[in-house]
C-alpha positions as CSV (number, residue, x, y, z in Angstrom):
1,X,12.7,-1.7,13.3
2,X,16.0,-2.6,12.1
3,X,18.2,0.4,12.9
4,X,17.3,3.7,14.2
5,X,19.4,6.6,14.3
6,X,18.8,10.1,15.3
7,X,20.8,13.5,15.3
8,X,22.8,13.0,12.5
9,X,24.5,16.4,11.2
10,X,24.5,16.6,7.2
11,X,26.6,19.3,5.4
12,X,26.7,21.4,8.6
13,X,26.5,21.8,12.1
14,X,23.4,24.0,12.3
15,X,19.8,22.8,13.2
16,X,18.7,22.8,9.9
17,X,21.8,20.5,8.9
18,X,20.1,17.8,11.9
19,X,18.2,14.2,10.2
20,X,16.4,13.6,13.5
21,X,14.8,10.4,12.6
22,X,16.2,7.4,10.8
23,X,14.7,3.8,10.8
24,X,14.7,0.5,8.6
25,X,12.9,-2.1,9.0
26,X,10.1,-4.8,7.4
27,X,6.4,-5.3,8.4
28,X,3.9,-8.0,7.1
29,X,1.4,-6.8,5.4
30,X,-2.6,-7.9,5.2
31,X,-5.5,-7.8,3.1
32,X,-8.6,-6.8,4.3
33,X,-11.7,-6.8,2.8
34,X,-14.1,-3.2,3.2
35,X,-16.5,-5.7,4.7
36,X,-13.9,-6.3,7.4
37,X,-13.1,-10.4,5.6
38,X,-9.1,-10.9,6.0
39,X,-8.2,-12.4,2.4
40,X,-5.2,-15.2,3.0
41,X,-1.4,-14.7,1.5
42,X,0.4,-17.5,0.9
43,X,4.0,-15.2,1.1
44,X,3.6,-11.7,2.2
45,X,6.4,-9.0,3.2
46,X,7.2,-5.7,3.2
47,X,10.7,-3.5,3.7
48,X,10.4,0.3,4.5
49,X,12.6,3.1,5.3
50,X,11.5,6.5,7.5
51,X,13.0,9.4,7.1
52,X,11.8,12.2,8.9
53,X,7.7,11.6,8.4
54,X,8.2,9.9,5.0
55,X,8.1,6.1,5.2
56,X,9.4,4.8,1.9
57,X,7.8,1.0,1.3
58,X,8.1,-2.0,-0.7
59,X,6.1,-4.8,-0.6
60,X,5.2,-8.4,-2.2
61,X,2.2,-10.0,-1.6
62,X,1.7,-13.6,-3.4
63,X,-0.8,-16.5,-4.1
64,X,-3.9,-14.1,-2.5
65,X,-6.7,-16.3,-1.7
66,X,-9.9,-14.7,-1.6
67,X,-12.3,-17.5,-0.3
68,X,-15.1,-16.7,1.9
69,X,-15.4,-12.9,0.8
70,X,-17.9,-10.7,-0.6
71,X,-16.9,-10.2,-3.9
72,X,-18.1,-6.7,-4.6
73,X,-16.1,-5.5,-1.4
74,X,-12.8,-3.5,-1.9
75,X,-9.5,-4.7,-1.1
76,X,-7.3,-2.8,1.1
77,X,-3.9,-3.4,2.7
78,X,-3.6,-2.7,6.1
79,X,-0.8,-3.6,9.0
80,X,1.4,-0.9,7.5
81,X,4.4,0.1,9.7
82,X,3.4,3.7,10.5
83,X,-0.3,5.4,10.2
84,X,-1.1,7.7,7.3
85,X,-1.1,11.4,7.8
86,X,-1.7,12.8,5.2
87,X,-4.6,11.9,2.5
88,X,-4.5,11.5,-1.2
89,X,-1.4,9.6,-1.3
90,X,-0.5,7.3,-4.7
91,X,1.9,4.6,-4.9
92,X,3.0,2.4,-8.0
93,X,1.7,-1.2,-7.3
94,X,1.9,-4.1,-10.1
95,X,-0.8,-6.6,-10.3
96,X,-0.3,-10.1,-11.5
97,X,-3.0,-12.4,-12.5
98,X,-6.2,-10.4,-11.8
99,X,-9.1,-10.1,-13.6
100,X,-10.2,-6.1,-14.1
101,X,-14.4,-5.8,-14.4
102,X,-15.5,-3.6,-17.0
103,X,-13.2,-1.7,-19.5
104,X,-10.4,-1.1,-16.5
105,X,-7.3,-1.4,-17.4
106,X,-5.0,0.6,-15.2
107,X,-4.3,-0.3,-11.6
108,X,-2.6,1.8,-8.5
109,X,-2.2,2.0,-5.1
110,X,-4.5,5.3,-3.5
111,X,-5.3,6.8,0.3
112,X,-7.6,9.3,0.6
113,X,-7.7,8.8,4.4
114,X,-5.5,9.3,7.2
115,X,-5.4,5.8,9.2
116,X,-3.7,2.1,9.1
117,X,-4.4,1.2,5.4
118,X,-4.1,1.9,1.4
119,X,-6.3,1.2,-0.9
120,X,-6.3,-0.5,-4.8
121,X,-7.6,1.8,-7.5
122,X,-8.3,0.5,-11.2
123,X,-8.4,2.7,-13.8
124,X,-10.2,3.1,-17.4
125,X,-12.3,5.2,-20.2
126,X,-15.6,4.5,-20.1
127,X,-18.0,6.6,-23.1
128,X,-15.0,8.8,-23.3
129,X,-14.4,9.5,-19.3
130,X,-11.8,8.2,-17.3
131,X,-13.0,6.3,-14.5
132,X,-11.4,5.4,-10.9
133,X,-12.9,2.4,-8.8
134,X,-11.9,0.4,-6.0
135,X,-10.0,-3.0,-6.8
136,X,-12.6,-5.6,-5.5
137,X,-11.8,-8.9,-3.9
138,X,-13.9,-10.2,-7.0
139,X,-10.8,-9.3,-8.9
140,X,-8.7,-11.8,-7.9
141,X,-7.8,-14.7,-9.4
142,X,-8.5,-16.8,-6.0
143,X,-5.0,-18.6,-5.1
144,X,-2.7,-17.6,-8.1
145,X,-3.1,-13.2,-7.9
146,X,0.0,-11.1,-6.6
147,X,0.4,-8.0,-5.6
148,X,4.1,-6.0,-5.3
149,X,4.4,-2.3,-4.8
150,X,6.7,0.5,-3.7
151,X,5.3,4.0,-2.7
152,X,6.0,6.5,0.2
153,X,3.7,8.5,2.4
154,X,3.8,11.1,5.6
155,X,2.8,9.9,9.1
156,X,3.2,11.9,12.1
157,X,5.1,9.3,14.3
């Protein structure tokens, strides 16, 4: 990363006053398809702070190009800077030219999984019940689709 600073004393001199892990830094993040298919980014970065086990993130992900894969496969972001440790984690993402299937109309960021990646949830009523599916690489708008997000989770590094 960035920076890293550790043993910092805040509001006392005691143990319980000690921030014992501190880093900054940026990653580049990828799309990969559940079918294993990397989908291409023409600009793609990502910013993050840890603290402690929580990694705060941002990220931007633009022009997504999803050529050559199976359209009915979920989209997921891996290369994150930290694994997951803990599961059902949600994050706020904002989609930008993407084409929901079905009566979606709601989109987030979800892990349900400890591990390198996050997944893309859409959301929507369907005969009066709320549904939650994966955001497939059918979704996108092929060239023109963004993706930019902030969010946090735990990791045990």
């Amino acid at each position: 990363g960035i920076g890293q600073v550790t043993d910092i004393k805040l509001g006392g001199s005691g143990s319980a006053n000690t921030l014992n892990d501190y880093e900054e830094g940026t990653f580049t993040p990828t799309l990969v398809s559940s079918g294993g298919d990397s989908l291409s980014i023409g600009d793609a970065s990502g910013n993050y702070t840890k603290i402690g086990n929580v990694v705060y993130f941002k990220v931007q992900l633009q022009n997504i190009d999803s050529s050559g894969t199976t359209s009915t496969n979920a989209m997921r972001m891996f290369s994150l800077p930290f694994t997951l440790d803990v599961t059902n984690v949600a994050f706020s993402m904002l989609f930008d030219n993407i084409t929901l299937q079905g009566s979606r109309t709601g989109v987030t960021g979800f892990s349900s999984h400890t591990g390198n990646y996050l997944d893309f949830r859409a959301q929507g009523i369907v005969g009066g019940d709320a549904t939650d599916t994966a955001i497939d690489c059918g979704d996108i708008n092929s060239g023109v689709s963004d993706i930019f997000g902030t969010g946090f989770y735990y990791t045990d590094q």
